[in-house]
C-alpha positions as CSV (number, residue, x, y, z in Angstrom):
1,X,0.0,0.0,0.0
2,X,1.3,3.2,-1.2
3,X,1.3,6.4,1.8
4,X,-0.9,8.4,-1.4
5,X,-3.3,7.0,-1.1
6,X,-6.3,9.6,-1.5
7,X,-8.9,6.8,-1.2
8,X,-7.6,6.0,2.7
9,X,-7.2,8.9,3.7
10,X,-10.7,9.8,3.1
11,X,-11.6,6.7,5.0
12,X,-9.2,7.7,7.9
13,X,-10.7,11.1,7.8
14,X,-14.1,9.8,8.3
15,X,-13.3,7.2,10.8
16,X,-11.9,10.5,12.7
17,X,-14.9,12.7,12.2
18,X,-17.2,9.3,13.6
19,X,-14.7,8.8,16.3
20,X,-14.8,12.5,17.9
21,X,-18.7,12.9,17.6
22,X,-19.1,9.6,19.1
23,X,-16.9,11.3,22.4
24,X,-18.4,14.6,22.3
25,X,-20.7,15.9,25.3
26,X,-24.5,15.0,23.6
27,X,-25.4,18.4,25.5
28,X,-22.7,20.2,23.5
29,X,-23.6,18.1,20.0
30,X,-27.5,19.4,20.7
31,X,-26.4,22.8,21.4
32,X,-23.9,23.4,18.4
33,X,-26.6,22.0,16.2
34,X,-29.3,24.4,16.9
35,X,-26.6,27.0,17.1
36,X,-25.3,26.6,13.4
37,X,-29.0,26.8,12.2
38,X,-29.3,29.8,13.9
39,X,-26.4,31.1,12.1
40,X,-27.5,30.1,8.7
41,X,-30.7,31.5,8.8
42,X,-29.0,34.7,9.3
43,X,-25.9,35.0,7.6
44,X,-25.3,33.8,4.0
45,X,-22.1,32.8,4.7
46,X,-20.6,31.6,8.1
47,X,-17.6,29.6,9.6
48,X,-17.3,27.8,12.5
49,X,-15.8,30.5,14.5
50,X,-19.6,31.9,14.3
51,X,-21.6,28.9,16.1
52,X,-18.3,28.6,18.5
53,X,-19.3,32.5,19.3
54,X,-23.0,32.0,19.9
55,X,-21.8,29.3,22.3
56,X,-19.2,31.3,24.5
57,X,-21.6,34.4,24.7
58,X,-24.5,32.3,26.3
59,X,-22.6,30.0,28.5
60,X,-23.7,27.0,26.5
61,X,-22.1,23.6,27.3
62,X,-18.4,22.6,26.5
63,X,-17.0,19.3,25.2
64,X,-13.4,17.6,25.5
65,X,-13.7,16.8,22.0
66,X,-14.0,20.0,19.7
67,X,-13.4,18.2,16.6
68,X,-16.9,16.7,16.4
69,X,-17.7,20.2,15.0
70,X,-16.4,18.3,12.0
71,X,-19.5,15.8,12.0
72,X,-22.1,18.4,13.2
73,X,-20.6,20.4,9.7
74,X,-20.6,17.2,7.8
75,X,-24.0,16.5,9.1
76,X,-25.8,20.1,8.2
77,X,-24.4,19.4,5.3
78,X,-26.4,16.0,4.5
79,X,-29.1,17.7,6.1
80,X,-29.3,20.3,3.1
81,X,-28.5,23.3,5.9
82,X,-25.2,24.2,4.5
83,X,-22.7,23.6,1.6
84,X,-18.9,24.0,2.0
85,X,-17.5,26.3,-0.2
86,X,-13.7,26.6,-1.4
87,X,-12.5,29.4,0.5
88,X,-11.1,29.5,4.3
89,X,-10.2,32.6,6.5
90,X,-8.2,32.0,9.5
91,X,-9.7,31.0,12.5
92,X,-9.7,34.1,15.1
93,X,-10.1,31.7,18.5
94,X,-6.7,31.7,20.0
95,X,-6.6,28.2,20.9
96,X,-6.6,27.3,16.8
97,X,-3.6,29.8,16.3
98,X,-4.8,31.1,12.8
99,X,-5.3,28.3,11.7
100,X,-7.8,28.0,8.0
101,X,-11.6,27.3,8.9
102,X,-13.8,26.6,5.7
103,X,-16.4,29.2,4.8
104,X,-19.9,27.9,4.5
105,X,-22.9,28.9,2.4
106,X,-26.1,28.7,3.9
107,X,-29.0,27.2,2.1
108,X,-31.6,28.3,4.8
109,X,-30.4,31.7,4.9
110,X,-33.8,34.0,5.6
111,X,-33.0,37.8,4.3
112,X,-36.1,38.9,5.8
């Protein structure tokens, strides 16, 4: 087996993404959920940086395992809530040290 090889690495990324929502606080899953639909039904484009905020400013519930945001992204996705798009900004929580977040695009964004 070759180390390129694009086809495991996808797999290994998913196995990841499954791993670290399967340890994540269920109370933190539930409230980063409702908190990214939030988002996308007011902002046409978002990153993760803006659930993370919505979270901090209410006191919401913390997890050991902030990489399940992954899966709750992967999951609005399927869900028809969001779609990735191909740009990323720098993330501007200190604890990622600047490091590239993907933009979204909403797909229940409400201008009203």
């Amino acid at each position: 087996m070759s180390v390129f090889d694009p086809v495991a690495g996808e797999a290994g990324k998913n196995t990841g993404i499954a791993r670290a929502a399967r340890a994540a606080n269920p109370e933190w899953v539930a409230f980063m959920k409702a908190a990214l639909v939030e988002v996308a039904k007011r902002q046409p484009f978002f990153f993760t940086d803006d659930v993370e905020r919505i979270r901090v400013e209410r006191g919401g519930p913390s997890t050991h395992e902030n990489r399940a945001m992954g899966a709750i992204m992967q999951r609005a996705q399927r869900d028809g809530v969001c779609e990735q798009t191909p740009t990323f900004v720098p993330t501007h929580r200190s604890v990622g040290h600047r490091g590239p977040r993907r933009v979204w695009r909403s797909r229940i964004y409400d201008d009203w």
